[in-house]
N, CA, C and O of each residue as an XYZ file, in Angstrom:
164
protein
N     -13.908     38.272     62.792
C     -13.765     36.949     62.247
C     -14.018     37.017     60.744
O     -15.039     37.484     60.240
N     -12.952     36.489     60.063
C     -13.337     36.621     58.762
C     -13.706     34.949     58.227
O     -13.024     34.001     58.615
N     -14.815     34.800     57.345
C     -15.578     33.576     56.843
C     -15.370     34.017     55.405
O     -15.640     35.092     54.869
N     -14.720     32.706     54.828
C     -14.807     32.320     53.246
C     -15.833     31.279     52.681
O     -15.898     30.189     53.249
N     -16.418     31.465     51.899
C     -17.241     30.121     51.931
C     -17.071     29.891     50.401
O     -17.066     30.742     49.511
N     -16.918     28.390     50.293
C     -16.543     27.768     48.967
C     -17.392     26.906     48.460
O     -18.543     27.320     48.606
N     -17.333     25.826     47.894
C     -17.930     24.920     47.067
C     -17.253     23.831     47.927
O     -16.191     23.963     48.536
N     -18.328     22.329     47.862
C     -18.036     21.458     48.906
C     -16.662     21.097     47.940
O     -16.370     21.689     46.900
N     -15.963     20.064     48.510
C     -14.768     19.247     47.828
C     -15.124     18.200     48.500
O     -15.950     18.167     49.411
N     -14.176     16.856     47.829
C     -14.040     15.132     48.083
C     -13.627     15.846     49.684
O     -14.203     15.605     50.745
N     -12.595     16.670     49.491
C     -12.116     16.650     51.166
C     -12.704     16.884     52.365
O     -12.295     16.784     53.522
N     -13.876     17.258     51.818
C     -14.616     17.518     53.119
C     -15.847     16.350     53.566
O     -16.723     16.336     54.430
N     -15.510     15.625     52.747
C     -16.687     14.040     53.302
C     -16.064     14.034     54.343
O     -16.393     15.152     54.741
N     -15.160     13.496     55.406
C     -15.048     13.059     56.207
C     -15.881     13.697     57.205
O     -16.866     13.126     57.672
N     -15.559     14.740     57.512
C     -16.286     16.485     58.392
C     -17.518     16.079     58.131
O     -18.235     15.681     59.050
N     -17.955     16.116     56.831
C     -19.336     16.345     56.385
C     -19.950     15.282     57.388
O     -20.642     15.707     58.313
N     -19.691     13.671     57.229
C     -20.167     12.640     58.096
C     -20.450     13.311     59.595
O     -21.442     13.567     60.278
N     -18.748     13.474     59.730
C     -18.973     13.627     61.665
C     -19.985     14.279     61.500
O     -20.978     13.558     61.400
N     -20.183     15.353     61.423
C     -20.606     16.515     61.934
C     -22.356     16.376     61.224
O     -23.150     17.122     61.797
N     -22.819     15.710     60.340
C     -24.166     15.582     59.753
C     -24.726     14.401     60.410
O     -25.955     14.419     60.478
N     -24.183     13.450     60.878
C     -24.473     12.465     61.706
C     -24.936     12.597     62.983
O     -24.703     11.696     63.789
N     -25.581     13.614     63.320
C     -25.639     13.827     64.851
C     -27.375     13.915     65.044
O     -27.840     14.848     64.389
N     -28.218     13.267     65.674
C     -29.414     13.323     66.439
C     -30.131     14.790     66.534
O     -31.272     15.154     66.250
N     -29.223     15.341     66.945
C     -29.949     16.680     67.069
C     -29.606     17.859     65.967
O     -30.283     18.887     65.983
N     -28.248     17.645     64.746
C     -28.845     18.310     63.466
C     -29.995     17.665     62.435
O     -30.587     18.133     61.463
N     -30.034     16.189     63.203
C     -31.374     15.720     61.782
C     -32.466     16.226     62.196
O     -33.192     16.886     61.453
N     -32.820     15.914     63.834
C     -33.906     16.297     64.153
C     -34.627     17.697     63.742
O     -35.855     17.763     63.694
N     -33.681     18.967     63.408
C     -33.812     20.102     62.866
C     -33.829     20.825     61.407
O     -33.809     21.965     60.943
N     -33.885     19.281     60.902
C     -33.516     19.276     59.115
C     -34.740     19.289     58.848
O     -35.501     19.389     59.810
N     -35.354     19.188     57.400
C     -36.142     18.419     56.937
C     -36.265     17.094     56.801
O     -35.207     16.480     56.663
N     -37.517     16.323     56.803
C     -37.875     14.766     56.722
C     -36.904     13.859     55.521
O     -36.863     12.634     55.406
N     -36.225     14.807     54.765
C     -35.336     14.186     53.968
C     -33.940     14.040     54.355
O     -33.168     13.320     53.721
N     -33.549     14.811     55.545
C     -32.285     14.480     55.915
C     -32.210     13.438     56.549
O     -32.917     13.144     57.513
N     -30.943     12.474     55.846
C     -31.123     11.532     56.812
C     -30.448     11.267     58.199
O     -29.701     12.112     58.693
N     -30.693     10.208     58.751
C     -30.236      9.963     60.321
C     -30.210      8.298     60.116
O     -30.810      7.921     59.109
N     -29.804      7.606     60.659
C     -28.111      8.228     60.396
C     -27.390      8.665     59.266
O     -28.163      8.268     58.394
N     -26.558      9.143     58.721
C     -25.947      9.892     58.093
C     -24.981      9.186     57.865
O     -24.297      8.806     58.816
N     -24.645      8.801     56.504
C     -23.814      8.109     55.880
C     -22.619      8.673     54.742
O     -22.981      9.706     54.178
N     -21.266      8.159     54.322
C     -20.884      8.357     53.131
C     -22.039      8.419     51.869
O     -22.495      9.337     51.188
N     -22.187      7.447     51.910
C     -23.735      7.403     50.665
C     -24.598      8.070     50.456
O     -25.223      8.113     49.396
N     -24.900      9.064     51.956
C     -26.215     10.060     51.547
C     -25.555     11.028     51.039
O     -26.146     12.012     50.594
């Protein structure tokens, strides 16, 4: 499997939401991530 990894872009807010919005990645964050997970954060 090959992995590129880049710099975020505008294009990836949408992803970023779904996928940061979820119960059980905040619960595993630090006290600063938030839940729910917004455009705004």
């Amino acid at each position: 499997m090959k992995i590129i990894l880049r710099p975020w872009a505008i294009e990836d807010l949408d992803n970023l939401v779904k996928y940061a919005n979820n119960r059980n990645i905040a619960k595993n964050m630090t006290d600063k991530f938030p839940f729910p997970y917004t455009e705004k954060d």
